[in-house]
N, CA, C and O atoms as CSV, one atom per row, in Angstrom:
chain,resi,resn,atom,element,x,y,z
A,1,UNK,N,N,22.573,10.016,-23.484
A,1,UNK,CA,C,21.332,10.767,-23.618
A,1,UNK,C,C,21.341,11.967,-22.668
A,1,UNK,O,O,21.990,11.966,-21.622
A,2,UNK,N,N,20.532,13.064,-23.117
A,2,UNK,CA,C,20.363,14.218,-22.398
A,2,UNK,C,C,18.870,13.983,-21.566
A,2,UNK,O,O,17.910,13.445,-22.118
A,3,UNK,N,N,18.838,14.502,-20.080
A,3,UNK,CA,C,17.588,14.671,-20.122
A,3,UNK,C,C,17.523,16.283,-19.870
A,3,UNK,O,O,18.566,16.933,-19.789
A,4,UNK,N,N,16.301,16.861,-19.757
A,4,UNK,CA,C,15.971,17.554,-20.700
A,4,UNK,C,C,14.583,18.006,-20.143
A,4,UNK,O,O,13.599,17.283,-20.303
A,5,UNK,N,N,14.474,19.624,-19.256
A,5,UNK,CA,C,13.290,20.245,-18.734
A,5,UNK,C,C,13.199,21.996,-19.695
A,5,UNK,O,O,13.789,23.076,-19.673
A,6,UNK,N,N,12.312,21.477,-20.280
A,6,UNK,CA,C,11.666,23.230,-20.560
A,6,UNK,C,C,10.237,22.928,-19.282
A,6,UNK,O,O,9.404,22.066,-19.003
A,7,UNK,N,N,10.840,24.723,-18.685
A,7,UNK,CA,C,9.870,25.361,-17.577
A,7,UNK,C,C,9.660,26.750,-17.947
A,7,UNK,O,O,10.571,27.576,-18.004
A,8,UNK,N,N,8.446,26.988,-18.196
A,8,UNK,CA,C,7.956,28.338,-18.359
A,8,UNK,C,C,7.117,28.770,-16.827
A,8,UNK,O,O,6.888,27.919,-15.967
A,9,UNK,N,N,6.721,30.244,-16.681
A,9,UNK,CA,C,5.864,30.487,-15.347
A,9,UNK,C,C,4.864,29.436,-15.452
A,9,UNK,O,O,4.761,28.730,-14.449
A,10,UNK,N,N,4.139,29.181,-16.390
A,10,UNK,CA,C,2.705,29.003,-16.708
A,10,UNK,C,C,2.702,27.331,-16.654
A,10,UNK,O,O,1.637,26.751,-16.440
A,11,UNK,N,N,4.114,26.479,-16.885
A,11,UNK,CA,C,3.625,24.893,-16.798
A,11,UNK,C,C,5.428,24.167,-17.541
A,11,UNK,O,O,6.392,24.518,-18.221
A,12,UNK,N,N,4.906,23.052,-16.820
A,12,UNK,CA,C,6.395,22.763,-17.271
A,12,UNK,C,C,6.245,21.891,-18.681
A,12,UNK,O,O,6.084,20.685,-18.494
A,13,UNK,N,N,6.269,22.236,-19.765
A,13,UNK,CA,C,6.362,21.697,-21.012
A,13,UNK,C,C,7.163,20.713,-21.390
A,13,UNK,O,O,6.908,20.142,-22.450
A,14,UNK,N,N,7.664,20.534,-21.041
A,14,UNK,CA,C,8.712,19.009,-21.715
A,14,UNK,C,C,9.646,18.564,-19.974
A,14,UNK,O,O,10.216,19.312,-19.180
A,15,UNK,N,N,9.426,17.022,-19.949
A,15,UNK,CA,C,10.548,16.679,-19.369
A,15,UNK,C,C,10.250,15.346,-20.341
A,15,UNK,O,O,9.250,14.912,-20.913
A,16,UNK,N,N,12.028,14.813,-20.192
A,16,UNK,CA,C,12.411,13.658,-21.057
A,16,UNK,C,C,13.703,13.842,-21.233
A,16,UNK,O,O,14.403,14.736,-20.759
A,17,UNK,N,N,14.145,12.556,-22.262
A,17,UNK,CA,C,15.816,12.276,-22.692
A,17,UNK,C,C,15.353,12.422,-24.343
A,17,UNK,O,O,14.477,11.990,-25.092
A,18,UNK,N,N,16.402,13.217,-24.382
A,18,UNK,CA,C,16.876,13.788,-25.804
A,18,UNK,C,C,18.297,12.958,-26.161
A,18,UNK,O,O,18.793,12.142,-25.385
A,19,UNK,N,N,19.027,13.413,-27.851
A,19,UNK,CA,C,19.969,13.327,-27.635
A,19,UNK,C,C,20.889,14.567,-28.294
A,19,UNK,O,O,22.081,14.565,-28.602
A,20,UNK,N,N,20.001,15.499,-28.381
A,20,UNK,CA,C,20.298,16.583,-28.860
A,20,UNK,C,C,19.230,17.960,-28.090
A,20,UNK,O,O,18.160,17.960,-27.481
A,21,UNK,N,N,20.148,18.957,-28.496
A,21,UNK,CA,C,19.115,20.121,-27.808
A,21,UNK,C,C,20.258,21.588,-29.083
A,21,UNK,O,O,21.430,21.933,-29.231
A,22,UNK,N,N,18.763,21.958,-29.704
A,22,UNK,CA,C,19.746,23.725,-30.119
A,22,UNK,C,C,18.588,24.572,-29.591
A,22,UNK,O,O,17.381,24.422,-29.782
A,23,UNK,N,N,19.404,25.731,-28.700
A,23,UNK,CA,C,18.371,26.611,-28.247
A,23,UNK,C,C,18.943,28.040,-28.947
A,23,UNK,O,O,19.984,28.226,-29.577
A,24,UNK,N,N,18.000,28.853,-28.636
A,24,UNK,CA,C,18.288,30.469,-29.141
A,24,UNK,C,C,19.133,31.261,-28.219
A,24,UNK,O,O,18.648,32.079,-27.437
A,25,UNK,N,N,20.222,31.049,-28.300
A,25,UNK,CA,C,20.642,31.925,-26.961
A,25,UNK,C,C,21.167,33.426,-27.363
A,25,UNK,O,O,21.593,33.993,-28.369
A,26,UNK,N,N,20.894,33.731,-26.029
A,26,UNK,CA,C,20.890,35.600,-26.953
A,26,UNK,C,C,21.941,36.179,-28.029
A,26,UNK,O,O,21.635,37.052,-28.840
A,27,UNK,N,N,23.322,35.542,-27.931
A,27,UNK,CA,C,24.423,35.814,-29.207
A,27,UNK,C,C,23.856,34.620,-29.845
A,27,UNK,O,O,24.842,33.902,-29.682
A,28,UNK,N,N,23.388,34.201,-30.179
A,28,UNK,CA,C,23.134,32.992,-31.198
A,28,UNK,C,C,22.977,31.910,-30.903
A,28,UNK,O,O,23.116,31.601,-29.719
A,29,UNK,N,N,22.529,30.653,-32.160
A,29,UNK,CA,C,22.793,29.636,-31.443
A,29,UNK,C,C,23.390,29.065,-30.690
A,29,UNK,O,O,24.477,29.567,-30.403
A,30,UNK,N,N,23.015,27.793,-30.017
A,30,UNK,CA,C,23.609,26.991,-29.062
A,30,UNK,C,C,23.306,25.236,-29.080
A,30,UNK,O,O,22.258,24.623,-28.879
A,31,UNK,N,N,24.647,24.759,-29.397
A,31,UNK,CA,C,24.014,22.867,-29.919
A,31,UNK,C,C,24.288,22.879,-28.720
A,31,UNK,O,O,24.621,23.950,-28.211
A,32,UNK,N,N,24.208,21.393,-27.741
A,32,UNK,CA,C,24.182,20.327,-26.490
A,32,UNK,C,C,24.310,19.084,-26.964
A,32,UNK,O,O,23.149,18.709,-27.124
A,33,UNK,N,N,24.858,18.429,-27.206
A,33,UNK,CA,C,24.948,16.874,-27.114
A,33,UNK,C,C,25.565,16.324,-25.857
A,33,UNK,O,O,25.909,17.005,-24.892
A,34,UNK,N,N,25.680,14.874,-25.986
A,34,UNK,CA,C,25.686,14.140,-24.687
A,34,UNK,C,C,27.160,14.729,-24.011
A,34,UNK,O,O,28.232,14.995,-24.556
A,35,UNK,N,N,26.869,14.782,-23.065
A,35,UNK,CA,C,28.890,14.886,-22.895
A,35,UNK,C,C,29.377,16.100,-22.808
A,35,UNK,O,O,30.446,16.197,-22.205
A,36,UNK,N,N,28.716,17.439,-23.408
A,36,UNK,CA,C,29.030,18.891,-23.501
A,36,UNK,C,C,29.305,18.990,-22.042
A,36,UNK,O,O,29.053,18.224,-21.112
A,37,UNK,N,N,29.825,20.014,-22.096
A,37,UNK,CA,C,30.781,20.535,-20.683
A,37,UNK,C,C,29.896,21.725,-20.242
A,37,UNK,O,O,29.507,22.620,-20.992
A,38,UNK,N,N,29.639,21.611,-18.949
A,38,UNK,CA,C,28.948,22.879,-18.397
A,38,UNK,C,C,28.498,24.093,-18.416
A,38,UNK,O,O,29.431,24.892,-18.331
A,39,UNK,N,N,27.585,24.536,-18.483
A,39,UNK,CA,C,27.307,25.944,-19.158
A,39,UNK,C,C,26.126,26.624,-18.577
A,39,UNK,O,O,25.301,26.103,-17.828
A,40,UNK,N,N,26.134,27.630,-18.930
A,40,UNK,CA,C,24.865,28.667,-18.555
A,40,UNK,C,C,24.792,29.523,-19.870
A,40,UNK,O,O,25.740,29.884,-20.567
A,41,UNK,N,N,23.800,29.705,-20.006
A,41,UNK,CA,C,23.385,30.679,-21.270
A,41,UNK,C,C,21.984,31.577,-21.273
A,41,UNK,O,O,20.961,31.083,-20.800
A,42,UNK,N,N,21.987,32.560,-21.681
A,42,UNK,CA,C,20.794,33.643,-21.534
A,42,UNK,C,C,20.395,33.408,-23.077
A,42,UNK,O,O,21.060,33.511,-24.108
A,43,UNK,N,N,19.050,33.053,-22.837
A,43,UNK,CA,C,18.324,32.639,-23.949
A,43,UNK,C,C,17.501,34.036,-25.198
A,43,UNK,O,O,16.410,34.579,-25.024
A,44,UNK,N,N,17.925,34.140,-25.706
A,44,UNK,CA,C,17.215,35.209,-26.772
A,44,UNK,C,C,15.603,34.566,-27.475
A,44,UNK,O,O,14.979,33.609,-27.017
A,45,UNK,N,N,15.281,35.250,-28.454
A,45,UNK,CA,C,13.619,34.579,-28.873
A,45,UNK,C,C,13.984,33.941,-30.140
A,45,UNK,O,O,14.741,34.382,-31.006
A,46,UNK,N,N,13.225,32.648,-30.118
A,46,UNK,CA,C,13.446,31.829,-31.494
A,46,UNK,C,C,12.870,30.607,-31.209
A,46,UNK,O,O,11.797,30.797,-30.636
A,47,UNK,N,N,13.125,29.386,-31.366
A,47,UNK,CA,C,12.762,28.040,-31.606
A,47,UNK,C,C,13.944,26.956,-30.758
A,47,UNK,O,O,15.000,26.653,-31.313
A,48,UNK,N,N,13.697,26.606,-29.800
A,48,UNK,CA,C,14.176,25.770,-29.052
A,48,UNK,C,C,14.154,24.019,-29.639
A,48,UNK,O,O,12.982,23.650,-29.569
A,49,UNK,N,N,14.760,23.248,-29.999
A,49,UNK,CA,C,14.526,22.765,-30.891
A,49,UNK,C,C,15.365,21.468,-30.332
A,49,UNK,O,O,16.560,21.450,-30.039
A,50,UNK,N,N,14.333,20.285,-30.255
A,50,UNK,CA,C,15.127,18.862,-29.400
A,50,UNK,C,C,15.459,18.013,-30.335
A,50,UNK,O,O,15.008,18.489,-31.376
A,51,UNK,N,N,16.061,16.896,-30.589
A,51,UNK,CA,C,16.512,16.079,-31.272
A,51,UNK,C,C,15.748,15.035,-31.002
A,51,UNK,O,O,14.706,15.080,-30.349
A,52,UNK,N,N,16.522,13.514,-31.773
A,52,UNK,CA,C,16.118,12.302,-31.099
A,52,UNK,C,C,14.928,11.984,-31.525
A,52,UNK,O,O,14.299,11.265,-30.749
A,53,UNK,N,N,14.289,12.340,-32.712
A,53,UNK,CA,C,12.911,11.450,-33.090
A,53,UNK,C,C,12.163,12.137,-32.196
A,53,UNK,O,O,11.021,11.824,-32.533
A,54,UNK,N,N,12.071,12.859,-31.289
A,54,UNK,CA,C,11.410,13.287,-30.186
A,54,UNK,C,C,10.425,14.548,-31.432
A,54,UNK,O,O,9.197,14.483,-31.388
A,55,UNK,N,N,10.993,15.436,-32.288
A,55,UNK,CA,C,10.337,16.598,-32.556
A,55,UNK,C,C,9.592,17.664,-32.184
A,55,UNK,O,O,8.643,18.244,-32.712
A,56,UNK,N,N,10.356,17.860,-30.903
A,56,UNK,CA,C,9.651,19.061,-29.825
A,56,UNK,C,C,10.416,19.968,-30.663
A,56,UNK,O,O,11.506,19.863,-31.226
A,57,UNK,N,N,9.244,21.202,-30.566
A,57,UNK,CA,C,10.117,22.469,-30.562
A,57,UNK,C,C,8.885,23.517,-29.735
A,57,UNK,O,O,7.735,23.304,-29.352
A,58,UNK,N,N,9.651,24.524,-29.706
A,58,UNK,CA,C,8.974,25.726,-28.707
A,58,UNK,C,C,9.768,26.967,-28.560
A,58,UNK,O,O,10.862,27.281,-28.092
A,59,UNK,N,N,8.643,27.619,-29.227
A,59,UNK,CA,C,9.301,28.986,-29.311
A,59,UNK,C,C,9.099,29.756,-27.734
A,59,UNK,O,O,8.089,29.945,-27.056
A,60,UNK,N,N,10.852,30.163,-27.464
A,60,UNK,CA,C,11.097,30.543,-26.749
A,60,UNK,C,C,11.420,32.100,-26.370
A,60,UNK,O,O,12.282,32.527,-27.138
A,61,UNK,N,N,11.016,33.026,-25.473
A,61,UNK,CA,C,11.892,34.536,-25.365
A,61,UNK,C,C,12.144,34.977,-23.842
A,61,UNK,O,O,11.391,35.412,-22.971
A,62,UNK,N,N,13.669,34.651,-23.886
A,62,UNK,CA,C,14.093,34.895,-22.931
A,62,UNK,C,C,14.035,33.837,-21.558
A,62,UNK,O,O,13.159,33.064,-21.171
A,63,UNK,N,N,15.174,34.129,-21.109
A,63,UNK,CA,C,14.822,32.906,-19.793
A,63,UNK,C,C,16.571,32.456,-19.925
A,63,UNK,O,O,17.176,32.975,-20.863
A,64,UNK,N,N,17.027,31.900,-19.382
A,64,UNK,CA,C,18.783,30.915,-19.411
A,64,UNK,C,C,18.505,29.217,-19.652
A,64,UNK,O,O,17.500,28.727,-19.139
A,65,UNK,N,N,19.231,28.550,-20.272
A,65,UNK,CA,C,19.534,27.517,-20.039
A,65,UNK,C,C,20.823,26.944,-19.477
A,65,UNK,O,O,21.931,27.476,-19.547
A,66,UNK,N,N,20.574,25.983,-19.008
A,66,UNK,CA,C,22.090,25.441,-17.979
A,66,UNK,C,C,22.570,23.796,-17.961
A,66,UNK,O,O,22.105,22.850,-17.325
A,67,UNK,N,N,23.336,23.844,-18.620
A,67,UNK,CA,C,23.570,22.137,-18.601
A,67,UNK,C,C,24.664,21.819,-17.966
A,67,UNK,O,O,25.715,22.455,-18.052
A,68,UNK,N,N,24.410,20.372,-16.989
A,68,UNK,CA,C,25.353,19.936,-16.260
A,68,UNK,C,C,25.202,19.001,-15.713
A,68,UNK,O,O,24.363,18.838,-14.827
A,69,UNK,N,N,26.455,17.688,-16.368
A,69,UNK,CA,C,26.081,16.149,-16.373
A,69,UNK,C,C,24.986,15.696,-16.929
A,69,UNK,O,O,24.047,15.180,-16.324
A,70,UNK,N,N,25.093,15.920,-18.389
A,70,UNK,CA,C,24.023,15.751,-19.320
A,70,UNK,C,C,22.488,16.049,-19.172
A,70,UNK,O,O,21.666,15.439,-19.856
A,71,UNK,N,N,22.081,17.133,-18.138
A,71,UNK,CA,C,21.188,17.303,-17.577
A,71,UNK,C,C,20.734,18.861,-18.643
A,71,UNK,O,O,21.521,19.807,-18.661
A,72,UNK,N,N,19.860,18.893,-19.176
A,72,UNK,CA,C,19.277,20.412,-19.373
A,72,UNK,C,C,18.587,20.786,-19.225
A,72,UNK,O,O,17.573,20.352,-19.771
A,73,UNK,N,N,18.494,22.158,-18.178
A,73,UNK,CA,C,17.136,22.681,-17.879
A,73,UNK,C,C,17.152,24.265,-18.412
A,73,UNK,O,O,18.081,25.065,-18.301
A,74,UNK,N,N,15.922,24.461,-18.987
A,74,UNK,CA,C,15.430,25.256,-19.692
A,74,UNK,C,C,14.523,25.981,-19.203
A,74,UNK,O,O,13.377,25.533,-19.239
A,75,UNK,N,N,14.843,27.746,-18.408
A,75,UNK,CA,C,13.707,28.110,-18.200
A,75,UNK,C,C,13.872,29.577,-18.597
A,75,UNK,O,O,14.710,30.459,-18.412
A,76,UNK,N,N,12.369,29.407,-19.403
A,76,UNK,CA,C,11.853,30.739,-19.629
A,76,UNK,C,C,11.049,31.848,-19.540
A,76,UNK,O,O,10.247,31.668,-18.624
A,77,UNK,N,N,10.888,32.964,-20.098
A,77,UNK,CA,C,9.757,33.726,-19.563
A,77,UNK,C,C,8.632,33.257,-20.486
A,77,UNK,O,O,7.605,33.126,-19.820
A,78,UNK,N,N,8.454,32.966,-21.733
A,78,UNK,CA,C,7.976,32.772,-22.219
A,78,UNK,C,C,7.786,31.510,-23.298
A,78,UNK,O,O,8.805,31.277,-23.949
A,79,UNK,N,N,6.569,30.615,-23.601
A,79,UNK,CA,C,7.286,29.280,-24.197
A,79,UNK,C,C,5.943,28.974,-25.138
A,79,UNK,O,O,5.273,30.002,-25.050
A,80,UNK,N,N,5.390,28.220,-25.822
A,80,UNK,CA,C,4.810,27.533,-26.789
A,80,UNK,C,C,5.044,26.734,-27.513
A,80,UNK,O,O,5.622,26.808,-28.597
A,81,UNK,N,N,4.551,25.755,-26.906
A,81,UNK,CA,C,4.826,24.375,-28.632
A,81,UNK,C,C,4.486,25.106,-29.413
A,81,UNK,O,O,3.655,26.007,-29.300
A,82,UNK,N,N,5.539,24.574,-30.952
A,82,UNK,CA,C,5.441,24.512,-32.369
A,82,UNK,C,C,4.589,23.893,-32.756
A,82,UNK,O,O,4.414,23.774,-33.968
């Protein structure tokens, strides 16, 4: 399992375990499953989108995400549940 922080200025919107994560990252998508290998990514605007029966999504613009040891944190400038 992933766990799993979207943080905007304004409030931290999601913490939890996922087992999936696709975010908008500025060249395009980006999947995460368990186990993915380390990363940083600059997030573009679109729909951040969790797996796992969970059905979060949140449109996102701008901000990086960074995963490491199944950990993802998500922060942006801007965020809203779907």
């Amino acid at each position: 399992m992933l766990t799993v922080s979207v943080i905007s200025p304004e409030a931290v919107l999601y913490e939890g375990t996922t087992d999936s994560v696709v975010a908008p990252a500025f060249d395009g998508e980006v999947g995460i499953l368990t186990g993915h290998a380390p990363m940083m990514a600059l997030l573009g605007k679109g729909v951040l989108r969790l797996g796992g029966g969970t059905g979060q999504r949140f449109n996102v613009d701008g901000g990086f995400l960074q995963v490491a040891d199944n950990v993802v944190r998500v922060v942006t400038e801007k965020a809203s549940a779907v």
